[in-house]
NULUMMI-152326 format. One line per 8 residues: number of its first residue (from 0); for each residue x, y, z of C-alpha. Coordinates in steps of 0.02 Angstrom, whole numbers, padded with zeros to 5 digits, always signed. Example, Ala and Ser with C-alpha at 12.3 -4.5 7.8 and 13.67 -1.06 7.14 Angstrom:
2
0> +00615,-00225,+00390 | +00684,-00053,+00357;
REM end
This chain:
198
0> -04343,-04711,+00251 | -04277,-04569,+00162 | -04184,-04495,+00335 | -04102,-04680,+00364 | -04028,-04646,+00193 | -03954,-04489,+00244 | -03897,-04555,+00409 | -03803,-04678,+00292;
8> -03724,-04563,+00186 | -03662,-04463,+00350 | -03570,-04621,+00417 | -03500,-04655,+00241 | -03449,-04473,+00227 | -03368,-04483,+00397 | -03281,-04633,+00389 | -03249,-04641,+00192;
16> -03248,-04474,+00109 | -03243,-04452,-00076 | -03123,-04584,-00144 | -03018,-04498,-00298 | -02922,-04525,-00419 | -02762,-04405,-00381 | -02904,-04299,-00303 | -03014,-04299,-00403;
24> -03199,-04344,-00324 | -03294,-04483,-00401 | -03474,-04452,-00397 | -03525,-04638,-00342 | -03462,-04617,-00188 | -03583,-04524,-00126 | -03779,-04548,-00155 | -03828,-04419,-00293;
32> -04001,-04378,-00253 | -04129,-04296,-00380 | -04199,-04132,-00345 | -04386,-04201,-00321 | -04304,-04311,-00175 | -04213,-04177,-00088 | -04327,-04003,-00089 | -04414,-04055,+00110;
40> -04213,-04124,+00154 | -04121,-04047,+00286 | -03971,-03949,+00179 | -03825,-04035,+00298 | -03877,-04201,+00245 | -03876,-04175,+00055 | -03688,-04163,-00028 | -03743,-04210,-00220;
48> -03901,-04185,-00323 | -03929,-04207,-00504 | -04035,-04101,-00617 | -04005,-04217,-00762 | -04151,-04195,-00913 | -04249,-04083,-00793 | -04268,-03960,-00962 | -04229,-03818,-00873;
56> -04210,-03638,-00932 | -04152,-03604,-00760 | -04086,-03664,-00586 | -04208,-03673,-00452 | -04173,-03547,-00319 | -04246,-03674,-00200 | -04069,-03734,-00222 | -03979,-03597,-00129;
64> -03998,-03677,+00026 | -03898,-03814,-00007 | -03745,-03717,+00014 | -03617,-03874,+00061 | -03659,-03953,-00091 | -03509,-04037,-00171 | -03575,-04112,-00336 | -03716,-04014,-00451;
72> -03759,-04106,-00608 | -03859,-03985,-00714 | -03813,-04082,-00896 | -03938,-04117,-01042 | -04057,-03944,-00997 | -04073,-03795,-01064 | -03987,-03670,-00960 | -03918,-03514,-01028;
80> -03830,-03435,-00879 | -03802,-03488,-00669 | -03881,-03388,-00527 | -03769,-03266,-00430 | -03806,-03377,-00269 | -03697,-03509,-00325 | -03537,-03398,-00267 | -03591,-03469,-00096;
88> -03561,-03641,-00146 | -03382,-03638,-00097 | -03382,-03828,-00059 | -03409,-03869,-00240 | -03310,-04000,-00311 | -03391,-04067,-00455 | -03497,-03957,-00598 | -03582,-04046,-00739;
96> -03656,-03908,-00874 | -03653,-04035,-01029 | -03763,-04029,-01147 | -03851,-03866,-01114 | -03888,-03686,-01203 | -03742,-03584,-01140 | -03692,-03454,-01263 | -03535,-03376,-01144;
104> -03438,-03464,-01008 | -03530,-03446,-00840 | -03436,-03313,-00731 | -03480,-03366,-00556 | -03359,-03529,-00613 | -03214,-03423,-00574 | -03265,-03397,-00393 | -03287,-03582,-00371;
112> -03102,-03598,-00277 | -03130,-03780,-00218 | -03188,-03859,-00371 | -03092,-04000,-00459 | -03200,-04057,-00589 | -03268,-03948,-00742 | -03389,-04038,-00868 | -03456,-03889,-00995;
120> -03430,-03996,-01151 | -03581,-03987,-01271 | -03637,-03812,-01247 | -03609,-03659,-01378 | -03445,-03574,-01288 | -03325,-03465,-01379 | -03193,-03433,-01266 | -03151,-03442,-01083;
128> -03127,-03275,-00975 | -02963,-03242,-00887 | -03036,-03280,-00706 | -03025,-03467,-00752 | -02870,-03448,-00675 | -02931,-03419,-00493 | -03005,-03599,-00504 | -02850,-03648,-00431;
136> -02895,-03813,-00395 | -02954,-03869,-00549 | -02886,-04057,-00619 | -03020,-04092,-00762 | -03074,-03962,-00898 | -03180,-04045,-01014 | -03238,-03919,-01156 | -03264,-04040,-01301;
144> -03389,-03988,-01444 | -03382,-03810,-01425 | -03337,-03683,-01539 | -03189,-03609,-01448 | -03073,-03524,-01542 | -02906,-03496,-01411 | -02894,-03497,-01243 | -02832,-03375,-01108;
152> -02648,-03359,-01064 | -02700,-03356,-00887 | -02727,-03546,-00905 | -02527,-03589,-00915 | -02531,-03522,-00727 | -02656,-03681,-00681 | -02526,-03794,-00616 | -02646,-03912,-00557;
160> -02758,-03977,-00707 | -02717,-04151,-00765 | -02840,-04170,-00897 | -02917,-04038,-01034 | -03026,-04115,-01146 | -03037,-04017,-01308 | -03130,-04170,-01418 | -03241,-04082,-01566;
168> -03119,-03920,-01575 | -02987,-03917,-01710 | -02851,-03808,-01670 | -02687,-03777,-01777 | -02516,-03889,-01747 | -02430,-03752,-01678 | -02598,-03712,-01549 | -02561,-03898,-01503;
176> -02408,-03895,-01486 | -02387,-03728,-01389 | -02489,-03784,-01244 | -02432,-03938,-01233 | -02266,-03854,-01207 | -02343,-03744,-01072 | -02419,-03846,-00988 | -02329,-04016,-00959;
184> -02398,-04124,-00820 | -02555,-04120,-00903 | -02652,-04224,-01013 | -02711,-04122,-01165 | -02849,-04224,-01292 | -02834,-04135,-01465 | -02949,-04201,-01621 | -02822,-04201,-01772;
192> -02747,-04016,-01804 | -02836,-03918,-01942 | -02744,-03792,-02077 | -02813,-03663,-01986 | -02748,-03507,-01899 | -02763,-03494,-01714;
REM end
């Protein structure tokens, strides 16, 4: 049964693709399987798995051969950092980390050239590292609830985001209002300012 479903998804790929919005990919487009379904799958027939309440403390490295992956959902686990394998996944388009234990932004992100779609919201982040910059293709940033403080100047070089989501971090009317000026085809989602320096 299970290889009708990925002859399916091959005919649907072929004929449909993702369908976006701009171009941004829209997970149900595409049959997101769950890891248990997918471990004895051939890795050209699998393009989105979810890892959703798995409570993991880390990422299987079963997963590495799934290289042409283009959707990962790892939210509402416990992970505190991403394997170095994950460089390889340079079809990437969508990466959910919500809702997990990470303490620092994950690194390999910045090598992650294709991806559109960044959810790290819920997590314990500080700051973002200058290298966000070489994820050239990213459209949506969503980083709400964590305790970020600024962000990187290399971000006003990242023409193409149209959405940063920055719910649950207050930030001072001139932050606000100096990235907004910076960067002005996209959609920035502030709580209210605070009286607050930053």
């Amino acid at each position: 049964m299970i290889k009708k479903q990925f002859a399916l998804i091959l005919i649907l790929w072929s004929s449909l693709g993702f369908a976006s919005t701009g171009s941004v990919l829209h997970a149900q487009d595409v049959k997101i399987y769950e890891w248990e379904e997918v471990k004895g799958a051939s890795p050209d027939t699998i393009f989105a798995i979810s890892f959703e309440k798995n409570k993991l403390t880390e990422v299987p490295s079963e997963l590495a051969k799934f290289s042409n992956i283009k959707h990962l959902n790892f939210a509402k686990n416990k992970l505190t950092e991403l394997p170095s394998f994950l460089k390889e996944f340079d079809s990437l388009r969508i990466l959910n980390l919500e809702r997990n234990k990470f303490s620092k932004f994950p690194i390999e992100i910045c090598q992650f050239k294709a991806l559109r779609e960044l959810l790290i919201g819920s997590n314990d982040i500080a700051s973002l590292p200058d290298c966000i910059e070489y994820v050239s293709n990213l459209e949506i940033l969503d980083l709400y609830d964590n305790p970020i403080g600024g962000l990187p100047q290399s971000m006003m070089r990242m023409k193409n985001l149209q959405k940063i989501d920055f719910t649950g971090i207050r930030f001072s009317k001139v932050f606000q209002k100096q990235w907004t000026e910076q960067l002005p085809n996209t959609e920035l989602i502030f709580d209210s300012p605070c009286d607050c320096m930053n």
